[in-house]
C-alpha positions in Angstrom: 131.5 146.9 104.2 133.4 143.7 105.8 131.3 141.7 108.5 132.7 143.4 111.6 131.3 147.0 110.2 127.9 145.0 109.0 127.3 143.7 112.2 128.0 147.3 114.2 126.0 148.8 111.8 122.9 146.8 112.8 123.6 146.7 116.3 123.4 150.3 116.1 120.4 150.5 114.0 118.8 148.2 116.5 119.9 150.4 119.4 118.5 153.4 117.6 115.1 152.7 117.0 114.4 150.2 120.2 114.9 153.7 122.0 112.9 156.1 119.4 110.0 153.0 120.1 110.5 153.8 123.7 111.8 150.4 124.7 113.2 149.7 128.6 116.3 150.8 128.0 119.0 148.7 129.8 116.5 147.7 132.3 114.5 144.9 129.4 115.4 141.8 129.5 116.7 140.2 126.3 117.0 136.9 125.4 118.8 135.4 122.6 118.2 133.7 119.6 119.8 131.7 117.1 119.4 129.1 114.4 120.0 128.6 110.8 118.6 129.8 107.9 118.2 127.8 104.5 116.9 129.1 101.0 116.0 125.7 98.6 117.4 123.3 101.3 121.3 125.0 101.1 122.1 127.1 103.5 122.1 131.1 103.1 125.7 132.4 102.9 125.5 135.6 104.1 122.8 138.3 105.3 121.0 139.6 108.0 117.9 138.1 110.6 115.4 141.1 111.9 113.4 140.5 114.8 110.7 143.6 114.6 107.8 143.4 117.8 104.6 142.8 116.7 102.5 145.8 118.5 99.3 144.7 117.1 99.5 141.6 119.1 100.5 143.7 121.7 104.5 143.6 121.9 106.0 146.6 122.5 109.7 145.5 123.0 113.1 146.3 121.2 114.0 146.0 118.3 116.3 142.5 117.6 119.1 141.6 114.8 121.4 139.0 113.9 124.0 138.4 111.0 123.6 135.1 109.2 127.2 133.5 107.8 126.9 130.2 106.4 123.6 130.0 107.1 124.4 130.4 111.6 122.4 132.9 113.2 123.0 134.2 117.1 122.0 137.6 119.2 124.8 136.6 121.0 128.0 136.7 119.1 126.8 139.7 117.1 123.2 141.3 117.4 120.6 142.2 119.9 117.9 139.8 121.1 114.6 139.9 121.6 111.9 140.0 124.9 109.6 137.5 123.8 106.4 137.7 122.7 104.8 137.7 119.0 107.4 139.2 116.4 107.7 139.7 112.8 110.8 138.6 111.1 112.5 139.7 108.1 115.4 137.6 106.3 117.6 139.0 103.9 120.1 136.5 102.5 123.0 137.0 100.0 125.2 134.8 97.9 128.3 136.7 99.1 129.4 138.9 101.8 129.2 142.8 100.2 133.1 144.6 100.2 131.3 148.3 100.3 128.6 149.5 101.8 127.8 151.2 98.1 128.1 148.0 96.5 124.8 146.6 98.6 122.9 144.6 95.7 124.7 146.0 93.1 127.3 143.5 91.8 126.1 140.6 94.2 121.9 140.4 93.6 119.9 139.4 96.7 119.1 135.2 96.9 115.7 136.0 97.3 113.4 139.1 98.2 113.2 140.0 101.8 111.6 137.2 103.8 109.0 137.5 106.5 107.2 135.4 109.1 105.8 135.7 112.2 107.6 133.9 115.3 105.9 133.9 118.8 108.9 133.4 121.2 108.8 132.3 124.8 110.4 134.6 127.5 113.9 132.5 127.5 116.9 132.3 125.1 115.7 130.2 121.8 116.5 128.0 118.7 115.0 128.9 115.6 115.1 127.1 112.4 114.4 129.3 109.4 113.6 127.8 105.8 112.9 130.8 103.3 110.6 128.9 100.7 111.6 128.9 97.0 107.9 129.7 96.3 105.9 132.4 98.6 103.0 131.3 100.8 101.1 133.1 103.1 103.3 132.7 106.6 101.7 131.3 110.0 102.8 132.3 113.4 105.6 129.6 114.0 106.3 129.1 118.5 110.1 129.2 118.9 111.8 126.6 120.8 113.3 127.4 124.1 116.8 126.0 124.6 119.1 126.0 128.4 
């Protein structure tokens, strides 16, 4: 699967289950985020950046999802962004870019296991720096800074 298919695929993933959730439809206002994602200080070559609500702090919006490349994250060049609000991320990261959608993990092994943390964002496009530690801890709610 080459970039351009990954990052349709998610987009329509996204799409999928923001309206199965019952988000607003065209009507929610989305705002963008992007940043940079490192693993052990280097930055993560390839993967993917999954912005899930958090409805038990009371967020019901869409769905969000980004494509990482050389570590580079943004909603806006190829994903869907998110309304604000408290929001569980998931990182997967990958030391090369997967040919075929069969060969997912396969030949190439994930850099690390999926990644999550909890990001409060504010209700305007944002910047968010990502480190995925080599060594789990327990994550904290991290507040996303605003950018424009």
């Amino acid at each position: 699967m080459n970039r351009k298919q990954f990052a349709i695929l998610l987009t329509s993933l996204g799409c999928l289950l923001s309206q199965s959730c019952g988000a607003g439809g065209s009507s929610t206002k989305l705002f963008d985020v992007s940043g940079s994602v490192t693993h052990a200080g280097k930055p993560v070559p390839y993967g993917s950046i999954l912005f899930v609500a958090d409805t038990a702090e009371g967020n019901s919006g869409p769905q969000g999802v980004a494509t990482i490349e050389n570590g580079k994250f943004n909603t806006a060049e190829a994903g869907r962004g998110v309304v604000g609000g408290a929001y569980t991320v998931i990182i997967k990261g990958r030391s090369q870019q997967s040919t075929d959608e069969g060969d997912e993990g396969k030949t190439d092994p994930p850099l690390f296991m999926d990644f999550q943390t909890a990001v409060e964002f504010p209700l305007e496009n944002t910047v968010q720096e990502f480190e995925v530690p080599e060594k789990r801890e327990q994550s904290k709610v991290k507040r996303a800074q605003s950018y424009e």
